[in-house]
VEXROTI-987932 format. One record per residue (C-alpha): residue in three letters; x, y, z. Coordinates in nm, 2 decimals. Layout:
BEGIN
+-----+--------+--------+--------+
|   r |     c1 |     c2 |     c3 |
+-----+--------+--------+--------+
| ALA |      X |      Y |      Z |
...
+-----+--------+--------+--------+
//
This chain:
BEGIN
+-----+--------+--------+--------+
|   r |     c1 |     c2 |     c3 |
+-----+--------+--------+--------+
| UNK |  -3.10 | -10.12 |  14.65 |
| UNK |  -3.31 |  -9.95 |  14.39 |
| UNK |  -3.67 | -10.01 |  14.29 |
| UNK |  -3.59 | -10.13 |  13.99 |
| UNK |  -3.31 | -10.38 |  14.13 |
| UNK |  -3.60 | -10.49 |  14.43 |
| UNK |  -3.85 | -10.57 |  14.17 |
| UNK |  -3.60 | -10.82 |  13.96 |
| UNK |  -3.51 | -10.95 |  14.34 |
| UNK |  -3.87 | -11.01 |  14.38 |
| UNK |  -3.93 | -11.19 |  14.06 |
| UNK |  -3.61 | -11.40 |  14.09 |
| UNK |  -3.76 | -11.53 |  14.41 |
| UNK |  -4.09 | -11.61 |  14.28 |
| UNK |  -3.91 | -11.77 |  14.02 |
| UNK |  -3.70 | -12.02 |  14.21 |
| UNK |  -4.01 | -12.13 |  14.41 |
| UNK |  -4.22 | -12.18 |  14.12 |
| UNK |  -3.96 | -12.44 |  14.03 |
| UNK |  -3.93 | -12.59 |  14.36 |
| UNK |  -4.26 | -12.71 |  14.28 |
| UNK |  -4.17 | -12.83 |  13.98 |
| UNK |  -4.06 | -13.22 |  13.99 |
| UNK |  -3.90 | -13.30 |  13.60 |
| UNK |  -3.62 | -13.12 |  13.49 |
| UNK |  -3.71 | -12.75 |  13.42 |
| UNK |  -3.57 | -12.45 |  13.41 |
| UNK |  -3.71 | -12.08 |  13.39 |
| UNK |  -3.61 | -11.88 |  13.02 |
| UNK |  -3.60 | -11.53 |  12.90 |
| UNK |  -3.74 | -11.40 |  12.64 |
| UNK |  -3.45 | -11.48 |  12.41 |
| UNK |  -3.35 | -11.83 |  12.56 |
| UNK |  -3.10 | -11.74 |  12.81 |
| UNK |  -3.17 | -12.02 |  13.11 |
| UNK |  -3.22 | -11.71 |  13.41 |
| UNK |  -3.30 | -11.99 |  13.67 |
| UNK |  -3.30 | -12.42 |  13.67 |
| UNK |  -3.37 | -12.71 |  13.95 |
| UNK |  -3.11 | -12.93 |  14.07 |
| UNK |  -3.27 | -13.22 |  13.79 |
| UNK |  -3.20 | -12.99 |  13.50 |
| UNK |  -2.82 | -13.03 |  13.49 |
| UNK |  -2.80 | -13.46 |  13.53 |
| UNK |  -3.09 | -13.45 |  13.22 |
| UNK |  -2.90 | -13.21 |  13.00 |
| UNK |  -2.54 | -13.33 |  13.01 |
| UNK |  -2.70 | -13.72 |  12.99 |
| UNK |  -2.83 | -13.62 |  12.68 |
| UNK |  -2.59 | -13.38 |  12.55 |
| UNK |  -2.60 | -13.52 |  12.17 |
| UNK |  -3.01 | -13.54 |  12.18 |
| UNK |  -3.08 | -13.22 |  12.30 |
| UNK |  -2.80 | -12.95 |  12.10 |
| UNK |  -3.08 | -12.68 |  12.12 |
| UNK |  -2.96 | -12.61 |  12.47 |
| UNK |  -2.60 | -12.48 |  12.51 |
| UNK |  -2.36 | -12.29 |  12.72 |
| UNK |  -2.69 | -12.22 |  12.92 |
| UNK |  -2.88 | -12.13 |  12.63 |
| UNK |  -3.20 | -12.24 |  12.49 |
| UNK |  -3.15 | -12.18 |  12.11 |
| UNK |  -3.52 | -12.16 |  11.96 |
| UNK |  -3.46 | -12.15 |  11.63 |
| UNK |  -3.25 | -12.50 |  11.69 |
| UNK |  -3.50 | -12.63 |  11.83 |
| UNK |  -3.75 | -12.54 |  11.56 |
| UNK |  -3.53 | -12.68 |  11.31 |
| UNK |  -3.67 | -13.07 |  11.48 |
| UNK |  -4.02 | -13.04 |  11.49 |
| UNK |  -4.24 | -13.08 |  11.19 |
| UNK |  -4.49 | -12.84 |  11.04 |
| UNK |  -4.79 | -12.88 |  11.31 |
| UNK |  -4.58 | -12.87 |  11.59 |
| UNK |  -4.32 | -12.53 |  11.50 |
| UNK |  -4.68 | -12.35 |  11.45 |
| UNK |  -4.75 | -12.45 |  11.80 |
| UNK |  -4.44 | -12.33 |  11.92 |
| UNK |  -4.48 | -12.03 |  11.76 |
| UNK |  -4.79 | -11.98 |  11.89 |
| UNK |  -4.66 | -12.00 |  12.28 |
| UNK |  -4.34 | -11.78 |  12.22 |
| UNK |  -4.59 | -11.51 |  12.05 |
| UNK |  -4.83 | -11.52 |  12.35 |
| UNK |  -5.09 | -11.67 |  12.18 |
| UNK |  -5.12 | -11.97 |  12.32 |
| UNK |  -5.00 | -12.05 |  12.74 |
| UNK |  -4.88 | -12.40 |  12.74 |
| UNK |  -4.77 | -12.68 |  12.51 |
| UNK |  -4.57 | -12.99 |  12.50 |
| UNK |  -4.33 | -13.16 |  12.21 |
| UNK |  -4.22 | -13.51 |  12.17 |
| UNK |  -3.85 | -13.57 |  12.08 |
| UNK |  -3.76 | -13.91 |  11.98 |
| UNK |  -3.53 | -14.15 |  11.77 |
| UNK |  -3.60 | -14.49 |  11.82 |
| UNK |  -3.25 | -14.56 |  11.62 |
| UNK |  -2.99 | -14.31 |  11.83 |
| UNK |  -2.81 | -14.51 |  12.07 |
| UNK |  -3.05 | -14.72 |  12.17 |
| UNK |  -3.31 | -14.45 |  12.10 |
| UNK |  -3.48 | -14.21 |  12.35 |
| UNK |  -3.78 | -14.06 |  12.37 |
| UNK |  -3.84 | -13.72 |  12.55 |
| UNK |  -4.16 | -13.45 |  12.61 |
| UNK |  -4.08 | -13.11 |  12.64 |
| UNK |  -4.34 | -12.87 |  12.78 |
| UNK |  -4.34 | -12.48 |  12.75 |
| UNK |  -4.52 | -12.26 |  12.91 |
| UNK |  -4.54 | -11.83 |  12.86 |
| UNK |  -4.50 | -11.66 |  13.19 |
| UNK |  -4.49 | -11.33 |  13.11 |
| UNK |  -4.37 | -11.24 |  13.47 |
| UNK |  -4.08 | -11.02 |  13.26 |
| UNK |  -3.81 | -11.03 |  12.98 |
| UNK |  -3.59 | -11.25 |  13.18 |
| UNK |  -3.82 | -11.45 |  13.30 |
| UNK |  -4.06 | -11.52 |  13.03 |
| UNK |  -4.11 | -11.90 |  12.96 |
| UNK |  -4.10 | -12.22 |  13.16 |
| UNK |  -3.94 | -12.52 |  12.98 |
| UNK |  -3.97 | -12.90 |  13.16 |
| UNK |  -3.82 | -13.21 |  13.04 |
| UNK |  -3.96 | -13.55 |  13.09 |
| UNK |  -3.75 | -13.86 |  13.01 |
| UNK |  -4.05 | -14.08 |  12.86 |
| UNK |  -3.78 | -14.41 |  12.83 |
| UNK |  -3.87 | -14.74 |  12.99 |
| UNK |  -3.75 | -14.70 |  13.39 |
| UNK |  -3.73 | -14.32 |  13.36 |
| UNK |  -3.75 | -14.31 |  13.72 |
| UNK |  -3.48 | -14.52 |  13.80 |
| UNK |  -3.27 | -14.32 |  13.54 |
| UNK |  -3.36 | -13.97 |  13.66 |
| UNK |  -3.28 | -14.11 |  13.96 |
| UNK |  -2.93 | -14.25 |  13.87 |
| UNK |  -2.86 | -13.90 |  13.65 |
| UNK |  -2.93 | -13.70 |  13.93 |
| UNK |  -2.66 | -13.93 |  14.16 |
| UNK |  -2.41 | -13.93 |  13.84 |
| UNK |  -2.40 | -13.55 |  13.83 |
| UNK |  -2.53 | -13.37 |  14.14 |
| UNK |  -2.38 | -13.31 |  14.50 |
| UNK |  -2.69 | -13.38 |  14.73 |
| UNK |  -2.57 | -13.18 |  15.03 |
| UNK |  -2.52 | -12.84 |  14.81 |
| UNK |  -2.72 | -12.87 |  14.54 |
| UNK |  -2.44 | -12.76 |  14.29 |
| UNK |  -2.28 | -13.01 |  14.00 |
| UNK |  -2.07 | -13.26 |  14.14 |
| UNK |  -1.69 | -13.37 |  13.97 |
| UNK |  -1.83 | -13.54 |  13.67 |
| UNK |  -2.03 | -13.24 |  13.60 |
| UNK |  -1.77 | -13.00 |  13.59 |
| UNK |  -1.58 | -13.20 |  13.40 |
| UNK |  -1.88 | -13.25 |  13.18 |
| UNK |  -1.94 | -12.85 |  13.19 |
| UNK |  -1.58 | -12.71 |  13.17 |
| UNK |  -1.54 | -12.97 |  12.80 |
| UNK |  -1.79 | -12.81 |  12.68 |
| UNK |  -1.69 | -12.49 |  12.77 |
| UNK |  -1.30 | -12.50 |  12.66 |
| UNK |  -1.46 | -12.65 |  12.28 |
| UNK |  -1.70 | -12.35 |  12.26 |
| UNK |  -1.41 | -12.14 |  12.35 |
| UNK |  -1.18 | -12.23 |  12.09 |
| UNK |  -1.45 | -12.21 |  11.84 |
| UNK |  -1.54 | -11.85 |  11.97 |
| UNK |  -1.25 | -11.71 |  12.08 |
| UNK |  -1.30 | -11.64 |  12.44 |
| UNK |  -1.11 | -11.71 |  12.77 |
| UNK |  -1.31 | -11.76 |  13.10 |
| UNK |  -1.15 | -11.84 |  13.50 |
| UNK |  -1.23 | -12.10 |  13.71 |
| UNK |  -1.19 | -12.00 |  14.07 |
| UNK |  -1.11 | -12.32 |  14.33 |
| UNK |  -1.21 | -12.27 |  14.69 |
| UNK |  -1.07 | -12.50 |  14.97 |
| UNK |  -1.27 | -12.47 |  15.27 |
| UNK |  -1.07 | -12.55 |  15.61 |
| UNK |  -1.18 | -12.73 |  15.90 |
| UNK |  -1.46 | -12.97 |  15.79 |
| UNK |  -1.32 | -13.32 |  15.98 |
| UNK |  -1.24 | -13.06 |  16.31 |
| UNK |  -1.61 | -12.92 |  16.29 |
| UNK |  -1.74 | -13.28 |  16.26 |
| UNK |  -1.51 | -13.43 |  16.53 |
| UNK |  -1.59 | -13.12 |  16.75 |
| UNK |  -1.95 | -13.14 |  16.68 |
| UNK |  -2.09 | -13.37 |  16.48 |
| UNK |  -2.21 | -13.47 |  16.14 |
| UNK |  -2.53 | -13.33 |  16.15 |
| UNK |  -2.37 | -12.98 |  16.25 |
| UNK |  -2.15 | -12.99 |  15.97 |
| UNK |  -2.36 | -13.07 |  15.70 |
| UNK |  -2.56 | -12.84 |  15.82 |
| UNK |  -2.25 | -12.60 |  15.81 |
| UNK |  -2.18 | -12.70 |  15.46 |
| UNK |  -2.54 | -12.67 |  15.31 |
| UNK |  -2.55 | -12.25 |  15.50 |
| UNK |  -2.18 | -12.23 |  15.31 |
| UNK |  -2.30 | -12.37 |  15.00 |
| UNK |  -2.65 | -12.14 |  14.98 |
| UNK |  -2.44 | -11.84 |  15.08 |
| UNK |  -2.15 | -11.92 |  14.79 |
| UNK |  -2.49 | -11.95 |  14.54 |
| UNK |  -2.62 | -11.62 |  14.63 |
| UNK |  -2.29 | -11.48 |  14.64 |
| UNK |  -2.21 | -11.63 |  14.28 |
| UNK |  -2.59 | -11.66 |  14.11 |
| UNK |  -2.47 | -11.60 |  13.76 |
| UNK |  -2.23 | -11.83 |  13.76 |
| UNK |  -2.19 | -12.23 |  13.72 |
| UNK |  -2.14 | -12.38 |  14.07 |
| UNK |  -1.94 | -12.74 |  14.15 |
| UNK |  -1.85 | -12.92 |  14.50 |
| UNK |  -1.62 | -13.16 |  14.39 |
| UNK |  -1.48 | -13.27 |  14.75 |
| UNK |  -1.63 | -13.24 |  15.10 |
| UNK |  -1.44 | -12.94 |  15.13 |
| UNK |  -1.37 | -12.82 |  14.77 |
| UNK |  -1.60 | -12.59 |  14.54 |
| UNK |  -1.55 | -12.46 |  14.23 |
| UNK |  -1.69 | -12.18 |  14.04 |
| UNK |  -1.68 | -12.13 |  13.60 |
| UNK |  -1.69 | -11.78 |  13.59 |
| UNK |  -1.77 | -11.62 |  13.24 |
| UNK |  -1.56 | -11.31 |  13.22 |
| UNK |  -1.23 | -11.30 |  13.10 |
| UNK |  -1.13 | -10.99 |  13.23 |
| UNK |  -0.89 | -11.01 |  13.55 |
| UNK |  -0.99 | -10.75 |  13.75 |
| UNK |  -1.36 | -10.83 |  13.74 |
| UNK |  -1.25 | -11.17 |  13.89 |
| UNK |  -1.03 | -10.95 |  14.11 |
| UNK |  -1.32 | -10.71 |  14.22 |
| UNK |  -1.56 | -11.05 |  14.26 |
| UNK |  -1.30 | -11.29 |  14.42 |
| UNK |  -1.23 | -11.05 |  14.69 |
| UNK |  -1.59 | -10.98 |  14.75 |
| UNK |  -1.61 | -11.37 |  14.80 |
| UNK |  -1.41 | -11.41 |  15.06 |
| UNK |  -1.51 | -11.12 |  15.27 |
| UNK |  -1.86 | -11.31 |  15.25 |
| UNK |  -1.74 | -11.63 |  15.30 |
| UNK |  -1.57 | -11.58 |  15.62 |
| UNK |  -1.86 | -11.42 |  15.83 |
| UNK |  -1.98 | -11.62 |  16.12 |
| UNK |  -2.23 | -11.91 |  16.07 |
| UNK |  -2.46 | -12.04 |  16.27 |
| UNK |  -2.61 | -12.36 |  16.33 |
| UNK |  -2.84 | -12.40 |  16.61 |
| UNK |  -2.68 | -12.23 |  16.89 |
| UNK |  -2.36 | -12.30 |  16.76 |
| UNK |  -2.15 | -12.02 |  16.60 |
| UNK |  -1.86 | -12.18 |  16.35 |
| UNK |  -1.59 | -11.94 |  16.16 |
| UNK |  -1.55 | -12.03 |  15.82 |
| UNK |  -1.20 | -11.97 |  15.64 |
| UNK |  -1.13 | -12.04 |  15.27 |
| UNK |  -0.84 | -12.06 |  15.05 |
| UNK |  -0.86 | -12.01 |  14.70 |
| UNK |  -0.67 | -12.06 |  14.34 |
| UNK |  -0.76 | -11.89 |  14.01 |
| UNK |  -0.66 | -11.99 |  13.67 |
| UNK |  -0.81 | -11.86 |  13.32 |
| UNK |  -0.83 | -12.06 |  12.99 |
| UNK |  -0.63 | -12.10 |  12.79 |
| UNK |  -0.35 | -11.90 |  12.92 |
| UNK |  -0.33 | -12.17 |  13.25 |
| UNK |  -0.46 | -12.43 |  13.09 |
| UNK |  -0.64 | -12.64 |  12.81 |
| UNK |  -0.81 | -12.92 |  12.95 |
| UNK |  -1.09 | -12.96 |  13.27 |
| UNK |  -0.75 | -13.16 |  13.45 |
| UNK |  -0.52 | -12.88 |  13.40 |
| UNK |  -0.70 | -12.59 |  13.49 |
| UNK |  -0.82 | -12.76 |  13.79 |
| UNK |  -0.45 | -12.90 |  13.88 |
| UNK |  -0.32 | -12.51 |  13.84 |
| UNK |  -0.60 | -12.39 |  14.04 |
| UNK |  -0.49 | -12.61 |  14.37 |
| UNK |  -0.13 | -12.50 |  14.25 |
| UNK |  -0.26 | -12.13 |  14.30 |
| UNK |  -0.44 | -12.19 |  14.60 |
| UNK |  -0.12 | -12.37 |  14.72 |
| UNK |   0.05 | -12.06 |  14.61 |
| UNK |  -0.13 | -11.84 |  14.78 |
| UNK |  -0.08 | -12.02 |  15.13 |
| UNK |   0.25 | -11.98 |  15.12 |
| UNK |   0.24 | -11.59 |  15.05 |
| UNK |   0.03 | -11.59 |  15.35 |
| UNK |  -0.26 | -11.46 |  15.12 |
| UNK |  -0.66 | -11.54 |  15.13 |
| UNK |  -0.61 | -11.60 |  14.71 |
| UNK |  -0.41 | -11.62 |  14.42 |
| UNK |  -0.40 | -11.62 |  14.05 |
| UNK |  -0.18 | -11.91 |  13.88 |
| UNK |   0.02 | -11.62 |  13.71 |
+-----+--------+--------+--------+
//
């Protein structure tokens, strides 16, 4: 590893446990709006108000949307953070008439720690019982034990994906991992050991996979949405995974083997809709089984 690639390694780090101080919904931007890093909260907020909040998209904070809703005061205030005039300020969102109405502060602060990681944007849900809400988003679209989105969010996430993609014109993969051996490992040693097992798998797939979008939709099922449409990127990366994947973990004293299995399809060619691509992906994983291979793509 290079200086250069130490530093950013450095500042990625600092960057995730600045927000793991953080409790509302934030996420960590660069200086154009791409969303570098976000807590687990971040995800549940955004998709629960997908239709409120269309500044942020396809993990994107799009300024100039977001300039287009604040009046005259407030966009010279923004301007006055994203020009490094000013460190910190917050906006209020709110329609009293939108579906029952909603009512939201979002705060913004400048960093400056880099160009990727240049502004800190949190969301707080100001509605009666926010609480109890954040609380019931976070359950609705979050997997506790990994962190990562949990069914209804990739469904969520892939929707909005496959509609940006036919506006755009571009394909991405989703890759579908079945993990083996979950109900043995508990059985042999205990649910404590293997959720323990699962949460080392899970941060070892999300350091493995950090710039893409990450989902356990089963005990033993993970998917990841991976940008690129070119096959032998996913190739190069899938191949990587499992090599990864499969070394040794170790909880406690105890040393367990992982071993995966996984299915690849790409949009649109395997699919149009978060059910099909998802149904061709266990097909290729199914597929791959029977060629005695570690993966496969649908075709």
């Amino acid at each position: 590893m290079n200086n250069k690639e130490r530093k950013a390694d450095e500042s990625l780090m600092i960057a995730e446990r600045l927000l793991g101080g953080v409790p509302e919904p934030s996420a960590i931007l660069s200086i154009k709006g791409k969303i570098v890093v976000k807590n687990t909260r971040w995800e549940g907020l955004v998709a629960a108000y997908y239709c409120e909040m269309s500044f942020i998209r396809n993990d994107e904070f799009d300024f100039q949307s977001f300039l287009s809703l604040l009046d005259g005061p407030a966009t010279s205030r923004f301007r006055a953070v994203m020009d490094g005039h000013e460190a910190y300020e917050y906006f209020s969102l709110e329609d009293k008439g939108h579906r029952g109405g909603f009512s939201l502060t979002i705060s913004i602060s400048s960093l400056g720690i880099s160009e990727e990681l240049s502004y800190l944007i949190s969301i707080r849900d100001d509605n009666e019982s926010s609480c109890l809400m954040n609380a019931l988003k976070d359950m609705a679209f979050s997997d506790p034990l990994s962190g990562f989105g949990n069914e209804s969010s990739m469904h969520s996430f892939l929707t909005e994906r496959i509609f940006l993609s036919k506006q755009e014109g571009f394909s991405f993969h989703v890759i579908c991992i079945f993990l083996s051996g979950i109900k043995e490992i508990t059985a042999m040693f205990g649910k404590k050991t293997s959720d323990g097992f699962l949460h080392r798998f899970s941060r070892r797939l999300a350091k493995e996979s950090s710039e893409e979008r990450l989902f356990r939709i089963m005990e033993d099922v993970f998917i990841i949405a991976m940008d690129s449409s070119e096959r032998y990127t996913v190739s190069s990366m899938v191949s990587s995974l499992v090599s990864s994947l499969e070394r040794p973990v170790f909880i406690g004293d105890t040393e367990i083997l992982p071993s995966v299995l996984i299915g690849v399809c790409q949009f649109p060619a395997d699919g149009e809709s978060s059910d099909s691509l998802l149904s061709n992906c266990f097909s290729a994983a199914f597929i791959a089984k029977r060629k005695n291979l570690k993966w496969s793509f649908y075709c």
